[in-house]
C-alpha positions in Angstrom: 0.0 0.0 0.0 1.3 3.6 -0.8 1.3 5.9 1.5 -0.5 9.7 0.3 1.9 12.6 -0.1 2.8 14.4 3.2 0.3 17.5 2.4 2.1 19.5 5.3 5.5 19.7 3.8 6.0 20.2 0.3 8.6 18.2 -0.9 9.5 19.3 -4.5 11.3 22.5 -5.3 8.6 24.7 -6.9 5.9 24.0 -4.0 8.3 24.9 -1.5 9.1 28.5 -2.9 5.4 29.0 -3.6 4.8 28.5 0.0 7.5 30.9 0.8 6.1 33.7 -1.2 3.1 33.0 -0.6 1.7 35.5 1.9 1.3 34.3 5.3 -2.7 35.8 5.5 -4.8 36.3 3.2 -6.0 40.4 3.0 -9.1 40.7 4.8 -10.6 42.3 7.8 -8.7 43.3 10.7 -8.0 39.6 12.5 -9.7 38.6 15.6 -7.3 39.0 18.4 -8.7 37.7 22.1 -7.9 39.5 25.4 -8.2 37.6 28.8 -9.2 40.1 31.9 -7.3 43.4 32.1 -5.9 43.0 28.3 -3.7 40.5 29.0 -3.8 38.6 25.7 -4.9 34.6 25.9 -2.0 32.1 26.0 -1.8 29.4 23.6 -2.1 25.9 24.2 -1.0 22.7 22.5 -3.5 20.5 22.0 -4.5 17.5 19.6 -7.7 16.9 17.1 -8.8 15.4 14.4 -10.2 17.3 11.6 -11.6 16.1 8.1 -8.6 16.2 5.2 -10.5 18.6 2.9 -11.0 21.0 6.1 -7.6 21.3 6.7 -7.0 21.6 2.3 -9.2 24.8 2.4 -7.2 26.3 5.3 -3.8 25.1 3.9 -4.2 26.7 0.6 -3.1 29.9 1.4 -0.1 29.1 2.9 1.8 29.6 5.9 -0.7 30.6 9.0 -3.6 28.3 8.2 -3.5 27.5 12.0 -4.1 30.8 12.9 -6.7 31.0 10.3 -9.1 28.0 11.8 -8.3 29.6 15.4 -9.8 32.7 13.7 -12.7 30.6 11.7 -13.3 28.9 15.6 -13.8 32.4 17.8 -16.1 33.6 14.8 -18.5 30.8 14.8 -18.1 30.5 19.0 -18.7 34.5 19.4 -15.9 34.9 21.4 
């Protein structure tokens, strides 16, 4: 059995420089930033979940920051 292509890291040369330049955000509206009490801004935490392949595709194709993009897409859709 073959294994799929690590969709994380690029591996040939032209992927890799198109991630480079890509830019890390996409333009958009200002980005949602959370504060904790008194403005202190919320820590981040390691943590571990499974997601569908094709909703981590959409957030991966523009680049470098997709994890800050679904962190985004999450306090949108939880109000916070």
């Amino acid at each position: 059995m073959t294994r799929p292509p690590n969709r994380y890291r690029p591996t040939d040369a032209l992927s890799i420089a198109e991630a480079v330049f890509k830019p890390a955000t996409p333009p958009s509206a200002e980005p949602v930033r959370a504060q904790g009490k008194g403005g202190v801004p919320v820590s981040k935490e390691l943590v571990s979940i499974k997601l569908d392949s094709d909703l981590i595709a959409h957030f991966q194709e523009d680049g470098p920051g997709w994890q800050e993009r679904i962190n985004d897409a999450l306090r949108r859709a939880t109000g916070l």
